[in-house]
C-alpha positions as MATLAB code, in Angstrom:
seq = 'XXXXXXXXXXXXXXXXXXXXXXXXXXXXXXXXXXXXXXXXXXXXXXXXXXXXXXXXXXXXXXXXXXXXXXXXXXXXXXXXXXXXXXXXXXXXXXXXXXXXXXXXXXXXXXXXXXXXXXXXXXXXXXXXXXXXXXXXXXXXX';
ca = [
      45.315   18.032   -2.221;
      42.820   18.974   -4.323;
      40.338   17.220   -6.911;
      41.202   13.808   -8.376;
      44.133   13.402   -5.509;
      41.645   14.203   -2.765;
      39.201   12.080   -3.664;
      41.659    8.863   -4.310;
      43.320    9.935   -0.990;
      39.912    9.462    0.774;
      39.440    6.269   -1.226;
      42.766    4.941   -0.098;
      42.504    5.525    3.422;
      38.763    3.995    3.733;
      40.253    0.901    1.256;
      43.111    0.265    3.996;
      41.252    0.775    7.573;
      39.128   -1.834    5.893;
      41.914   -4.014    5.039;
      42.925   -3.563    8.353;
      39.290   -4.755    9.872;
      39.796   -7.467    7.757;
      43.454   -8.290    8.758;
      42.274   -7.683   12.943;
      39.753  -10.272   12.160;
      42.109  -13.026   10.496;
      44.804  -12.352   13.512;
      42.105  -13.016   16.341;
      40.805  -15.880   14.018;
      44.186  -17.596   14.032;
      45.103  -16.388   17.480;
      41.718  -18.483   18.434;
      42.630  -21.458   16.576;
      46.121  -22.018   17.539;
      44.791  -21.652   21.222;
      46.824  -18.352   22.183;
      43.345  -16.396   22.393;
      40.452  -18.222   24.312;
      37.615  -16.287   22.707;
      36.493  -16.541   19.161;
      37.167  -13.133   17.236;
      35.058  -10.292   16.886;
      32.995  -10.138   13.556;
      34.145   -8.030   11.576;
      32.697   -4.293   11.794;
      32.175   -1.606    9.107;
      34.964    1.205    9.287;
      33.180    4.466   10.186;
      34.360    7.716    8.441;
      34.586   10.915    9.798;
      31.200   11.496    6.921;
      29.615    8.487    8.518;
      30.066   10.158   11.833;
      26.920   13.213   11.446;
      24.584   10.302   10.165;
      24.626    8.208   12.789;
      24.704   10.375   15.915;
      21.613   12.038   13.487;
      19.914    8.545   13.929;
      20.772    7.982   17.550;
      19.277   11.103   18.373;
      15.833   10.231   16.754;
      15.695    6.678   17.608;
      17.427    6.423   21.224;
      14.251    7.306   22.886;
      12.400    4.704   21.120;
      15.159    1.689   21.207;
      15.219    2.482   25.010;
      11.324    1.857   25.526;
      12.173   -0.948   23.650;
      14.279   -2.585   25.545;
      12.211   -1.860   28.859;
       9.318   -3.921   28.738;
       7.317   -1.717   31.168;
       7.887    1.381   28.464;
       7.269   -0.933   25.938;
       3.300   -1.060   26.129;
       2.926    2.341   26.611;
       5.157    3.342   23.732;
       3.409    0.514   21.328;
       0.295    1.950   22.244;
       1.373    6.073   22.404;
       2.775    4.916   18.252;
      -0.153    2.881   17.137;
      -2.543    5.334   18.365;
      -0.302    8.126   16.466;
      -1.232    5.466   13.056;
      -4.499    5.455   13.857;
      -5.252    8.986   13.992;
      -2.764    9.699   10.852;
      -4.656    7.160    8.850;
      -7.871    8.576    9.840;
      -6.866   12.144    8.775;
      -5.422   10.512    5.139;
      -9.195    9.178    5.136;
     -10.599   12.065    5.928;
      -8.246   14.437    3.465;
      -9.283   12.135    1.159;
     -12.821   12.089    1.371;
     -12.561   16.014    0.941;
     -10.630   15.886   -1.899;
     -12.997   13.777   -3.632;
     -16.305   14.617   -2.590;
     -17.628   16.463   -5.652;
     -16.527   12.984   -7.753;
     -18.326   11.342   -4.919;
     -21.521   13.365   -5.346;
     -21.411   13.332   -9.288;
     -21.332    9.302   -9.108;
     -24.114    9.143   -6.587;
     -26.326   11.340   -8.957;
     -25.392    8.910  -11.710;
     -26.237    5.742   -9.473;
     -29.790    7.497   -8.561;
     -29.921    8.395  -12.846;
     -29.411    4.600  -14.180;
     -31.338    3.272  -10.952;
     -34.203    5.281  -11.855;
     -34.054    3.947  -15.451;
     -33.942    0.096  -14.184;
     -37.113    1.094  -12.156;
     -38.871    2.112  -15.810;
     -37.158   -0.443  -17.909;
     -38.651   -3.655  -15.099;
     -42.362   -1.723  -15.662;
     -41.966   -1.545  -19.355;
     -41.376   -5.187  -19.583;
     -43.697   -6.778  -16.418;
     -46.720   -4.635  -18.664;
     -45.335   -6.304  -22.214;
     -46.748   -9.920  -23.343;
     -44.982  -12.916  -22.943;
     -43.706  -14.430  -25.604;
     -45.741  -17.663  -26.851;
     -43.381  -20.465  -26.823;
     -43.889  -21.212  -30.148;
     -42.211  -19.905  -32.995;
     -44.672  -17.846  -35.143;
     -43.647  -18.574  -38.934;
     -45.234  -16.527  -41.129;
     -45.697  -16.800  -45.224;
];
């Protein structure tokens, strides 16, 4: 089968082995209820694909090492500390890369902060050598 088929083949067959996950569950439901089975059923579990199949032995792979410290709680303080010293250092390098990246912006604004700070310096002599104003209103004619 090719094309259109193909794909409504593959369509079919994941529809009914999820009917049937569905259908297992009911059966062990009733089985329970009517007393013939003394556990309660199984939930009722996603149907796994021969495409699903690469992706998740992928992801056990990468996380098996870490769901077993996990579940050991003697691994488990090392491995908190092995992965929150691994964020530490990766934030400090973003902070550093960062800083690099924008030092000459940096630099340009301190200049400009020295500039206007220099000017506030003249502007407060200007005005301590001016007058005060009298209080009163001068009205002339």
């Amino acid at each position: 089968m090719t094309g259109r088929a193909g794909k409504l083949e593959k369509i079919c067959q994941r529809l009914l082995l999820a009917f049937l996950e569905v259908l297992r569950f009911v059966v062990q439901a009733l089985l329970h209820v009517v007393g013939l089975r003394s556990t309660p059923p199984e939930p009722v579990r996603p149907v796994l694909t021969e495409n699903d199949r690469p992706a998740l032995e992928d992801f056990h792979k990468r996380h098996d090492a870490e769901f077993t410290a996990m579940a050991d709680q003697e691994k488990l303080e090392v491995w908190l500390s092995y992965r929150f010293d691994r964020l530490v250092q990766a934030r400090q390098e973003r902070i550093q890369q960062w800083d690099k990246v924008h030092r000459p912006e940096k630099e340009q604004a301190r200049q400009e902060i020295s500039r206007l700070r220099s000017k506030l310096v003249i502007l407060k002599v200007v005005t301590r050598n001016m007058p005060a104003p009298s209080s009163q209103p001068v009205i002339e004619h």
